[in-house]
Every structure is written in C-alpha cells, then in structure tokens.
PyMOL Python script that loads the backbone (N, CA, C, O; Angstrom):
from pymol import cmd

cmd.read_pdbstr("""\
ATOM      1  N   UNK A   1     -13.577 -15.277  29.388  1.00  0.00           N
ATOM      2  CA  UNK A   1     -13.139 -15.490  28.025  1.00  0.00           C
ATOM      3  C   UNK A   1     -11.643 -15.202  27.940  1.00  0.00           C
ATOM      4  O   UNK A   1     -11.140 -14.120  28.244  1.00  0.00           O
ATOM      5  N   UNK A   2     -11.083 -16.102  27.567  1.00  0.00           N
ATOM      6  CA  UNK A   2      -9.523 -16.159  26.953  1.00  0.00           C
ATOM      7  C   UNK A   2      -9.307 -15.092  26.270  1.00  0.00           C
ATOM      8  O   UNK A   2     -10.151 -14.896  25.395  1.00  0.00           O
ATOM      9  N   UNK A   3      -8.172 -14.043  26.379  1.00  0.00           N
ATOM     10  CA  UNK A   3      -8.010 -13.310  25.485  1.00  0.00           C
ATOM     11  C   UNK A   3      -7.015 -13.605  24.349  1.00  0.00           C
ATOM     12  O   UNK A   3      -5.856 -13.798  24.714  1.00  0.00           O
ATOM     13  N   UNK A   4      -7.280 -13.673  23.019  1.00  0.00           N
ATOM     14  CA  UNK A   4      -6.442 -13.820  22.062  1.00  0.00           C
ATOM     15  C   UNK A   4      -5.752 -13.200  21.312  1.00  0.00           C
ATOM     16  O   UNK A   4      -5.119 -13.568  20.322  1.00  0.00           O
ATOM     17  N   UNK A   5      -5.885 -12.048  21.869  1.00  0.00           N
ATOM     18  CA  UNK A   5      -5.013 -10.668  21.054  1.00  0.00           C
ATOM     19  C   UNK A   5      -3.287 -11.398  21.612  1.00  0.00           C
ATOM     20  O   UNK A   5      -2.898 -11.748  22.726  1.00  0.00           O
ATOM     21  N   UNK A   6      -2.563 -11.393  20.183  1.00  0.00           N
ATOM     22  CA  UNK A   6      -1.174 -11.764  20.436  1.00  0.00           C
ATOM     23  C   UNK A   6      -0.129 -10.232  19.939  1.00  0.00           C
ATOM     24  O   UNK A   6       0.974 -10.318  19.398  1.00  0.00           O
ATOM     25  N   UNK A   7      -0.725  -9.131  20.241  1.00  0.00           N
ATOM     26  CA  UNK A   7       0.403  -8.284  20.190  1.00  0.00           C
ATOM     27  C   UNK A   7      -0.392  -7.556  18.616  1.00  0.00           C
ATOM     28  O   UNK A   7      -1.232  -7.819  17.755  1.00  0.00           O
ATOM     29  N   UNK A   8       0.704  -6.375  19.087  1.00  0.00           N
ATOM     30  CA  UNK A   8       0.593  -4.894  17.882  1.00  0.00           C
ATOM     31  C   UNK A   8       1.862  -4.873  16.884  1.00  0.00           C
ATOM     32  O   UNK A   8       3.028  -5.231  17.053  1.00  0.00           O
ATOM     33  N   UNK A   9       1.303  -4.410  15.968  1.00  0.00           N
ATOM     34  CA  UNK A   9       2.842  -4.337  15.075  1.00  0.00           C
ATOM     35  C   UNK A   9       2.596  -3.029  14.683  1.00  0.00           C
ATOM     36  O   UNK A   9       1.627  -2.913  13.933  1.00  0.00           O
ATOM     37  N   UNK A  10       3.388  -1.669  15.064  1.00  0.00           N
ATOM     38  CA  UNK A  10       3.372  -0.685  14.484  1.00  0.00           C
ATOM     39  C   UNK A  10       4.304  -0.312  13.538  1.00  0.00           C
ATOM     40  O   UNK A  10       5.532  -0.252  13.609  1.00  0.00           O
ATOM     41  N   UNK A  11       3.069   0.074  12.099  1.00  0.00           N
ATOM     42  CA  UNK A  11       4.048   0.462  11.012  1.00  0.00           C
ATOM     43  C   UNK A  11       4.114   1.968  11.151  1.00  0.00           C
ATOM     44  O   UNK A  11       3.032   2.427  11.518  1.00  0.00           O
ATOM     45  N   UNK A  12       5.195   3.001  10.942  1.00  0.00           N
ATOM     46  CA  UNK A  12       5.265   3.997  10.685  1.00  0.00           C
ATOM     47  C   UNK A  12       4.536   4.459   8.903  1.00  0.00           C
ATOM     48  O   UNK A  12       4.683   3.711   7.937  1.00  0.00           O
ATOM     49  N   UNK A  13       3.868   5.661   8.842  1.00  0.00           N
ATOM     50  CA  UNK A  13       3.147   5.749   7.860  1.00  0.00           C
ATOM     51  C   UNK A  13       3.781   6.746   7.043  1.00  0.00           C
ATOM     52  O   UNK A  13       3.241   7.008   5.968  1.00  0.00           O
ATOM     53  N   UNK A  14       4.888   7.378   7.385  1.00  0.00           N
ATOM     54  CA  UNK A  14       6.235   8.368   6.444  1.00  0.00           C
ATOM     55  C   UNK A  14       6.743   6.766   6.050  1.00  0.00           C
ATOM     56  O   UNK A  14       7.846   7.077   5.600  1.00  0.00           O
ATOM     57  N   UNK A  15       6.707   5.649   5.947  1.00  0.00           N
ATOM     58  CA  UNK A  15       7.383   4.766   5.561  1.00  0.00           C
ATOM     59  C   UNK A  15       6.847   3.596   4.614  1.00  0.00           C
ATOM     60  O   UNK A  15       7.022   3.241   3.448  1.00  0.00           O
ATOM     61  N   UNK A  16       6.000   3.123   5.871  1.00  0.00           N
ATOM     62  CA  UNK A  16       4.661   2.157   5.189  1.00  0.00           C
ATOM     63  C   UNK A  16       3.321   2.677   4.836  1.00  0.00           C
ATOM     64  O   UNK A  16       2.653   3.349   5.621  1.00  0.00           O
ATOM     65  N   UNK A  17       2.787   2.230   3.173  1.00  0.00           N
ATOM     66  CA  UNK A  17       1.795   2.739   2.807  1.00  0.00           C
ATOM     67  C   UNK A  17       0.545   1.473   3.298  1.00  0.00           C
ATOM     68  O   UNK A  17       0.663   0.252   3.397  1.00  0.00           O
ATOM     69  N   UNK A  18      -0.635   2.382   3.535  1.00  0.00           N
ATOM     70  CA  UNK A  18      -1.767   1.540   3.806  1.00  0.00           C
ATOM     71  C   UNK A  18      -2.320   0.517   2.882  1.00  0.00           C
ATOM     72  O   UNK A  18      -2.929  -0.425   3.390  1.00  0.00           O
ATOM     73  N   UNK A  19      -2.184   0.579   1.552  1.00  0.00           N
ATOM     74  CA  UNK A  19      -2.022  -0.348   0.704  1.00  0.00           C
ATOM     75  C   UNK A  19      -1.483  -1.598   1.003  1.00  0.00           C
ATOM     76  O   UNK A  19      -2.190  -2.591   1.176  1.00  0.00           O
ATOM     77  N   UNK A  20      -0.029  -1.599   1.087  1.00  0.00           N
ATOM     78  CA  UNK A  20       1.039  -2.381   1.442  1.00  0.00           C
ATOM     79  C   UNK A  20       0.327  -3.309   2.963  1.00  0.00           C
ATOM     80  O   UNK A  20       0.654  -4.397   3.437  1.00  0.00           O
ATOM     81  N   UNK A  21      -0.220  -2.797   3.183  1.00  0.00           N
ATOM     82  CA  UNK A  21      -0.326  -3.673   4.753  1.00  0.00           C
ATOM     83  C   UNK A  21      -1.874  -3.996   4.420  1.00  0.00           C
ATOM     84  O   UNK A  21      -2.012  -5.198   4.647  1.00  0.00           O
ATOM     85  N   UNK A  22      -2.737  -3.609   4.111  1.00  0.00           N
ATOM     86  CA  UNK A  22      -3.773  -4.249   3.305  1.00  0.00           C
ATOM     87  C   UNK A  22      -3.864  -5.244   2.521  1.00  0.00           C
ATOM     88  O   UNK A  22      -4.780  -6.059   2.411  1.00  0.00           O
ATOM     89  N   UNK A  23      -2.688  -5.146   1.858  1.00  0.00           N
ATOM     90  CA  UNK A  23      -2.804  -6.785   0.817  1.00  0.00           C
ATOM     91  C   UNK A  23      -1.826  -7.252   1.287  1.00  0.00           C
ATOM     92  O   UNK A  23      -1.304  -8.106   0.572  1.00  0.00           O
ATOM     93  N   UNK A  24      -1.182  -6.983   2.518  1.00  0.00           N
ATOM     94  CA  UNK A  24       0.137  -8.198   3.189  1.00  0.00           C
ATOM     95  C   UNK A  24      -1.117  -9.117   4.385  1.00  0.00           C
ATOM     96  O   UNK A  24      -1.013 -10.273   4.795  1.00  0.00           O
ATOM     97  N   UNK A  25      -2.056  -8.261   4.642  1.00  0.00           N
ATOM     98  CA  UNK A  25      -3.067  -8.823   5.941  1.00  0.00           C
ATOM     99  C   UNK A  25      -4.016 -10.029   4.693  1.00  0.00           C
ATOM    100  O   UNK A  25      -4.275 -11.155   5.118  1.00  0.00           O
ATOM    101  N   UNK A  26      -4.483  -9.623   3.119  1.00  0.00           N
ATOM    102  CA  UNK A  26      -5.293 -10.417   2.871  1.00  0.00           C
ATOM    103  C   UNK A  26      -4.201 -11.782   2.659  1.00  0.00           C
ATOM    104  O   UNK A  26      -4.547 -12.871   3.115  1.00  0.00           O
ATOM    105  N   UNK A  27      -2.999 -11.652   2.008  1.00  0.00           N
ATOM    106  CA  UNK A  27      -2.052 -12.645   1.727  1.00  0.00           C
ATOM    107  C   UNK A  27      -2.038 -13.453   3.160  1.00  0.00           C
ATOM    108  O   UNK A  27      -2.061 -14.650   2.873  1.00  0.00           O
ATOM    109  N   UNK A  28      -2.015 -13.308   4.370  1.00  0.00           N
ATOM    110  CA  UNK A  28      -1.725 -13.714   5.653  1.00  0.00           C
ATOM    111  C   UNK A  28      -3.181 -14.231   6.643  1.00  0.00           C
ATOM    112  O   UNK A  28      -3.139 -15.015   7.592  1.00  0.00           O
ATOM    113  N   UNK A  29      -4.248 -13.632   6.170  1.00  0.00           N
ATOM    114  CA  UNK A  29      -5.581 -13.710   6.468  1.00  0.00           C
ATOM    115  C   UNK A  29      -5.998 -15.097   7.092  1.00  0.00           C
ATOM    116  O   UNK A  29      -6.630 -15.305   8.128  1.00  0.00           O
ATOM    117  N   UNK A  30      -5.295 -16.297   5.870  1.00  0.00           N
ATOM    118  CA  UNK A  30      -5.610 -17.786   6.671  1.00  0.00           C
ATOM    119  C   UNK A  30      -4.525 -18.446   8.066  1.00  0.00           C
ATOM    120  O   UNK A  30      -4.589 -19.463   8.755  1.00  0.00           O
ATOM    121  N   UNK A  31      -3.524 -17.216   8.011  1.00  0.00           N
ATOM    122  CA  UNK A  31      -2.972 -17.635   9.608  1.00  0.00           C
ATOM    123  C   UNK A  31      -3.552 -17.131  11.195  1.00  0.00           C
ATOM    124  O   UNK A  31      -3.468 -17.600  12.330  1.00  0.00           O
ATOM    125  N   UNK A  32      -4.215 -15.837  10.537  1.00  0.00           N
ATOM    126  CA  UNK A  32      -4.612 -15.158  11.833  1.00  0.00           C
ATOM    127  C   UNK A  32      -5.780 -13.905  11.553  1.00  0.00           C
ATOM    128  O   UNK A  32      -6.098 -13.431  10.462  1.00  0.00           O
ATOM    129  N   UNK A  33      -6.270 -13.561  12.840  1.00  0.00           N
ATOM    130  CA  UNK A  33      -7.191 -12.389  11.951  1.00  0.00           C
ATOM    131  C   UNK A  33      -6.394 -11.178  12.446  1.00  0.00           C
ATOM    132  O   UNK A  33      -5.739 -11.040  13.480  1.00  0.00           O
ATOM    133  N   UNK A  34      -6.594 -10.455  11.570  1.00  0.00           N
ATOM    134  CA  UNK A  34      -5.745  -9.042  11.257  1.00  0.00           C
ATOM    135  C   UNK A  34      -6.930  -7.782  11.460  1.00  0.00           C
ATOM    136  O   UNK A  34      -7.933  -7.615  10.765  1.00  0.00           O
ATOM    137  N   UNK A  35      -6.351  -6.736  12.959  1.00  0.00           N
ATOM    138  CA  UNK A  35      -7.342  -5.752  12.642  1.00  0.00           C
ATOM    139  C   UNK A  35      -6.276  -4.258  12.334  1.00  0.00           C
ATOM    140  O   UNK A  35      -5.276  -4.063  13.025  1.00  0.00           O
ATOM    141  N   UNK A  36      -6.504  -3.737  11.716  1.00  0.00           N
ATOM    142  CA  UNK A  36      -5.794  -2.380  11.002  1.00  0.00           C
ATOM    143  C   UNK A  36      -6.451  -1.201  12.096  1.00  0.00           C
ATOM    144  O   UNK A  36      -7.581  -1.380  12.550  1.00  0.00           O
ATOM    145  N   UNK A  37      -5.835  -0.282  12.381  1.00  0.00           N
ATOM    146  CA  UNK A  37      -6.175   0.647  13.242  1.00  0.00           C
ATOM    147  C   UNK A  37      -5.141   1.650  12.799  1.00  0.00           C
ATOM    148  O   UNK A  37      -4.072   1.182  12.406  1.00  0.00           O
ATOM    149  N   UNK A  38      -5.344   3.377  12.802  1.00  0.00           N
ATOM    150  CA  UNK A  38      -4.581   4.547  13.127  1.00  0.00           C
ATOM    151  C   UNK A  38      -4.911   5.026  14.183  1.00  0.00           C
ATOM    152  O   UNK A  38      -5.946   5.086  14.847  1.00  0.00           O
ATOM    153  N   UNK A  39      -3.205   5.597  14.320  1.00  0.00           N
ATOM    154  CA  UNK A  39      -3.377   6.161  15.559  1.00  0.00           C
ATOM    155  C   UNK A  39      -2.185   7.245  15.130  1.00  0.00           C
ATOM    156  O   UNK A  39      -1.253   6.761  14.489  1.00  0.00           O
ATOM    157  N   UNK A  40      -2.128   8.904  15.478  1.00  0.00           N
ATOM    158  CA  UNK A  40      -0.914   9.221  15.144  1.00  0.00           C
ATOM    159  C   UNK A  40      -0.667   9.102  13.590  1.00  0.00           C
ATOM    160  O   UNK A  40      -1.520   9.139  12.703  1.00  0.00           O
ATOM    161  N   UNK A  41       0.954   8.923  13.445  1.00  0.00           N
ATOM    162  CA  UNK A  41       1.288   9.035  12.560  1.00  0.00           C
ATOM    163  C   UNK A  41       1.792   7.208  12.432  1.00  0.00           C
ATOM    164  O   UNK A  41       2.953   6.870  12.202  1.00  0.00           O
ATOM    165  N   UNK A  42       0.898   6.444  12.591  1.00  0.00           N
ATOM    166  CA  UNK A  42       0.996   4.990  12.909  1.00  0.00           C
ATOM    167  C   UNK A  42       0.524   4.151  12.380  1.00  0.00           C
ATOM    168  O   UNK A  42      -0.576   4.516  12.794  1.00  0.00           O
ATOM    169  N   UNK A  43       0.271   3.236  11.767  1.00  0.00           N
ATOM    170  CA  UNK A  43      -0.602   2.112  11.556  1.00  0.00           C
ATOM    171  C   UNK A  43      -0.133   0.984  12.606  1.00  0.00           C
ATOM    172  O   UNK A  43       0.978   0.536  12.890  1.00  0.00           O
ATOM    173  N   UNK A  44      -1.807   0.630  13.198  1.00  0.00           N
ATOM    174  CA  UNK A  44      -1.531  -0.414  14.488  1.00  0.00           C
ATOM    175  C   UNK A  44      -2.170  -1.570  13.617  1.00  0.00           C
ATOM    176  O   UNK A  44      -3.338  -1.447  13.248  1.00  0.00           O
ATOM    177  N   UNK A  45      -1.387  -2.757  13.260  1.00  0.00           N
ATOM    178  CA  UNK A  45      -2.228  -3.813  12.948  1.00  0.00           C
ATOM    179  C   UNK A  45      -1.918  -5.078  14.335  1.00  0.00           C
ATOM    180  O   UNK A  45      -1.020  -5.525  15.049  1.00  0.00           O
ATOM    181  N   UNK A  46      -3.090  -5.177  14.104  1.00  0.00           N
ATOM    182  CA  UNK A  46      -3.341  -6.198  15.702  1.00  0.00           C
ATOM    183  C   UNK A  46      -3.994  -7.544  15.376  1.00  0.00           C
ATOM    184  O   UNK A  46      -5.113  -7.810  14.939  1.00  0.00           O
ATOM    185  N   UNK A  47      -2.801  -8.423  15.772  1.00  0.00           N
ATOM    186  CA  UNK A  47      -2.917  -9.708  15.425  1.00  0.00           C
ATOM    187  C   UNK A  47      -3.641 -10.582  16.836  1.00  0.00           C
ATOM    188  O   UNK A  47      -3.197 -10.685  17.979  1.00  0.00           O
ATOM    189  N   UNK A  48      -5.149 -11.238  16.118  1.00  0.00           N
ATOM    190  CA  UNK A  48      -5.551 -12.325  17.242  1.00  0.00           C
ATOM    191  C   UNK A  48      -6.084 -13.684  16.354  1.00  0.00           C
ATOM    192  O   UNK A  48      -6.506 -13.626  15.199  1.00  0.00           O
ATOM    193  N   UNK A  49      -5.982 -14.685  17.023  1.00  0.00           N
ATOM    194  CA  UNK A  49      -6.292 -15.953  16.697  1.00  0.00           C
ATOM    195  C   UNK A  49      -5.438 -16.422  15.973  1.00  0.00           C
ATOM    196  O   UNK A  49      -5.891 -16.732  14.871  1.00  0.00           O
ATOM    197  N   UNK A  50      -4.189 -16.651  16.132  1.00  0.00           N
ATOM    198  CA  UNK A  50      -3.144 -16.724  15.320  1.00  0.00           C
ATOM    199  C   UNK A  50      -3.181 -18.587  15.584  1.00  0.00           C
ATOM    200  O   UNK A  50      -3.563 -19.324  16.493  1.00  0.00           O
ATOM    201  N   UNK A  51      -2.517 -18.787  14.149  1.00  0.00           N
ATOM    202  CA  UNK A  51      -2.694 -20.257  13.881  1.00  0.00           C
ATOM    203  C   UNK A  51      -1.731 -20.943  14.951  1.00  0.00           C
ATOM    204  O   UNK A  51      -0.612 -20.447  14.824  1.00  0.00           O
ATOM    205  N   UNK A  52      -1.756 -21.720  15.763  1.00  0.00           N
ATOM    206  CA  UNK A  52      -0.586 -22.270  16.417  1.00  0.00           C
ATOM    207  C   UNK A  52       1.097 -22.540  16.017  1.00  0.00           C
ATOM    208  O   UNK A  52       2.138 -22.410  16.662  1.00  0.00           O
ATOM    209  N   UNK A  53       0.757 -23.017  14.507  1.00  0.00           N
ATOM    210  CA  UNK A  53       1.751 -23.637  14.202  1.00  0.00           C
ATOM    211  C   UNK A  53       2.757 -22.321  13.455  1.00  0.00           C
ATOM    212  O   UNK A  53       3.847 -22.311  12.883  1.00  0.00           O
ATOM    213  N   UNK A  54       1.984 -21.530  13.726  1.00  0.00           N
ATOM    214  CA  UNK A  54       3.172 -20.320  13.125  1.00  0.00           C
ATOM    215  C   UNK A  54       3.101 -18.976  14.167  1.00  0.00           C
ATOM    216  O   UNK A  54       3.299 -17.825  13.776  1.00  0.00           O
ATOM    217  N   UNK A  55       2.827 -19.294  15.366  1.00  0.00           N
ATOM    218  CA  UNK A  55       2.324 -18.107  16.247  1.00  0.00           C
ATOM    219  C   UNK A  55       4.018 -17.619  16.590  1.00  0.00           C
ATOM    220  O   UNK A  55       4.276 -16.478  16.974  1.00  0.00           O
ATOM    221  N   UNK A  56       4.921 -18.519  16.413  1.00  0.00           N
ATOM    222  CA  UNK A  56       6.139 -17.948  16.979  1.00  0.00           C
ATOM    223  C   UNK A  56       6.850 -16.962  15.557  1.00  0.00           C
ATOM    224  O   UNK A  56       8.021 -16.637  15.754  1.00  0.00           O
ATOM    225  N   UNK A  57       6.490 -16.684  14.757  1.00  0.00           N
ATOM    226  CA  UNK A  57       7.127 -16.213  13.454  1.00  0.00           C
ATOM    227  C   UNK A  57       6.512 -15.197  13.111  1.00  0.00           C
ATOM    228  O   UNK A  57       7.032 -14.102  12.892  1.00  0.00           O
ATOM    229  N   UNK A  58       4.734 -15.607  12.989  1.00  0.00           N
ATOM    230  CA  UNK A  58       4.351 -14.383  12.564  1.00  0.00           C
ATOM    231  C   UNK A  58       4.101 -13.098  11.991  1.00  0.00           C
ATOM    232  O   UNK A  58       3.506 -12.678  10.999  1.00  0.00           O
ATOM    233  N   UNK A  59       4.969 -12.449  13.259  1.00  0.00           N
ATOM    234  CA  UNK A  59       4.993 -11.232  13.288  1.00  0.00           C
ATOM    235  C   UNK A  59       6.353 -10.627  12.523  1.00  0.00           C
ATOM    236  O   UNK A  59       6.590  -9.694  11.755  1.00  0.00           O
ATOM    237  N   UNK A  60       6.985 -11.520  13.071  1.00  0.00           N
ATOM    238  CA  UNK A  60       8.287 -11.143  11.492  1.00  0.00           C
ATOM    239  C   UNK A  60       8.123 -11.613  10.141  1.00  0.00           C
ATOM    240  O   UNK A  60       8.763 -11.034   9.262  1.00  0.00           O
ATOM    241  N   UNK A  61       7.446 -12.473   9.868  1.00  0.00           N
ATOM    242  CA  UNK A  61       7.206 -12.905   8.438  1.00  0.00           C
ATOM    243  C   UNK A  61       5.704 -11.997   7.745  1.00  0.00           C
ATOM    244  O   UNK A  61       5.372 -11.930   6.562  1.00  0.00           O
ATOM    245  N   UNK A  62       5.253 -11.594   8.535  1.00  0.00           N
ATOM    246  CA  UNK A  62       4.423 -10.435   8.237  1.00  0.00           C
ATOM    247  C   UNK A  62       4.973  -8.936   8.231  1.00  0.00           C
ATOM    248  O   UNK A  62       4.449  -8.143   7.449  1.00  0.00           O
ATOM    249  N   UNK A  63       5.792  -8.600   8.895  1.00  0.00           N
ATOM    250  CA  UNK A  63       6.842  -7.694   8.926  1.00  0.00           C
ATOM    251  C   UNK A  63       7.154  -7.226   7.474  1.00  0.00           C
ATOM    252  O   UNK A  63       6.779  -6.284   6.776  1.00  0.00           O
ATOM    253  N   UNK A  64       8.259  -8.606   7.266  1.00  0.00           N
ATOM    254  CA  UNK A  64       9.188  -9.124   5.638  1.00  0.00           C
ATOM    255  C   UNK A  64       8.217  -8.560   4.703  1.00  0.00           C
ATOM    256  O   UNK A  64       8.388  -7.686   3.853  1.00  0.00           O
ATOM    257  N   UNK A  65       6.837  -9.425   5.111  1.00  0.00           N
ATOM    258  CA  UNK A  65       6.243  -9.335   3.608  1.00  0.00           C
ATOM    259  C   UNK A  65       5.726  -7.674   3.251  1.00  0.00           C
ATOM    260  O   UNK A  65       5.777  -7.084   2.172  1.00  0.00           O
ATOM    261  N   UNK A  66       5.310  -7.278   4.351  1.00  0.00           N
ATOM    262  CA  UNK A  66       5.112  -5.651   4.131  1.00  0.00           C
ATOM    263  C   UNK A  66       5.821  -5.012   3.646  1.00  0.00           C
ATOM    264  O   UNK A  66       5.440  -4.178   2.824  1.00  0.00           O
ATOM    265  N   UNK A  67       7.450  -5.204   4.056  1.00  0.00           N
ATOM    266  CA  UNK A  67       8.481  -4.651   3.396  1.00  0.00           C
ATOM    267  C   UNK A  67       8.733  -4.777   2.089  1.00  0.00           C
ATOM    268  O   UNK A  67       9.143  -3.902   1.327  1.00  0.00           O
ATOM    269  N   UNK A  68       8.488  -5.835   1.865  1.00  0.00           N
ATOM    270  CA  UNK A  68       8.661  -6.271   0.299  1.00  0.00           C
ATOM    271  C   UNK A  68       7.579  -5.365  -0.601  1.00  0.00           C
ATOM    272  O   UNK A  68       7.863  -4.566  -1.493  1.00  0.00           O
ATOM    273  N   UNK A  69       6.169  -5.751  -0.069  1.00  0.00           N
ATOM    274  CA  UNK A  69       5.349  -5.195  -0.526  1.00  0.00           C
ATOM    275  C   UNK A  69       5.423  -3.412  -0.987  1.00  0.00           C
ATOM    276  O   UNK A  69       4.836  -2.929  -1.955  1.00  0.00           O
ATOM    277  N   UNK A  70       6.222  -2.721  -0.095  1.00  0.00           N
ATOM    278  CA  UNK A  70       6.409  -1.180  -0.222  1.00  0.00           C
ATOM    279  C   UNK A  70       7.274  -1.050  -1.467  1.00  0.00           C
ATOM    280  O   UNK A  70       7.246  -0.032  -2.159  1.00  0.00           O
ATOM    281  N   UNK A  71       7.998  -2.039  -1.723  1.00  0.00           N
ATOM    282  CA  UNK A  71       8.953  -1.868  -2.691  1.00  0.00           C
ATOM    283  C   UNK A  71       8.391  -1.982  -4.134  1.00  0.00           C
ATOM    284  O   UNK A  71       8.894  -1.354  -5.065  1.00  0.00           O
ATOM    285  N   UNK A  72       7.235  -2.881  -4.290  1.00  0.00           N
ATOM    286  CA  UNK A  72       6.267  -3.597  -5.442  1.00  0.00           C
ATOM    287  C   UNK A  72       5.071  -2.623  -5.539  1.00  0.00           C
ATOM    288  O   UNK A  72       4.405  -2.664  -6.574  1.00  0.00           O
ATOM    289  N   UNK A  73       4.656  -1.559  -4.351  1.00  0.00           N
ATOM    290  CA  UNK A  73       3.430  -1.428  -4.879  1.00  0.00           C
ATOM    291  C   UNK A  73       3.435   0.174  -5.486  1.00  0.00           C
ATOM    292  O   UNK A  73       2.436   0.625  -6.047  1.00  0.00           O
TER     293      UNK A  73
END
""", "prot")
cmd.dss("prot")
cmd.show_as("cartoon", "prot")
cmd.util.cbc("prot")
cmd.orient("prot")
C-alpha cells in the first residue's frame, strides 16, 4: 500500500489555539484529510490524501488560514 501521508505541520500551542486549527481543518477538509494529534507543547496536524491540484501549496495556505484564524477567534 502506497503511503499517503504528505508531511506534519507543527503548531506551537503558547501561540496557536486548538480551536483555530479545528475550524481551519473543517474549512480545508474537501482538499485533504486532516488528522490533529498532541504531542508536547505541540499540535501535530498531519496531512494525507491531499487533492493533487493543490498538493504543492497546501501546507502554506493552511498555515495563512490558521493564522488568520488566531486573530478572529
């Protein structure tokens, strides 16, 4: 079996709230599946099955939107 895990994005959690990355994963949900994990003082969200046509961006436009999101919520 192919593995489809395309990488970790660790948010720091003195920074990013779990909220914020909860409703940035449902907003993002139809590009890829999103799994949320702690570890530490960390949030690991781990991106697999990512849509082709946006697999090169992703992870920074999911990034952005988290950021934004900390500021709004």
């Amino acid at each position: 079996m192919k593995n489809n895990t395309h990488g970790v994005i660790k948010f720091n959690k003195n920074i990013y709230s779990e909220k914020a990355i909860v409703s940035s994963i449902a907003a993002f949900k139809h590009l890829a599946h999103f799994d949320i994990q702690q570890k530490g003082d960390y949030y690991l969200v781990i991106l697999s099955k990512i849509n082709p046509q946006v697999k090169d961006v992703i992870k920074d436009e999911f990034n952005n939107y988290v950021l934004a999101k900390i500021k709004t919520d």
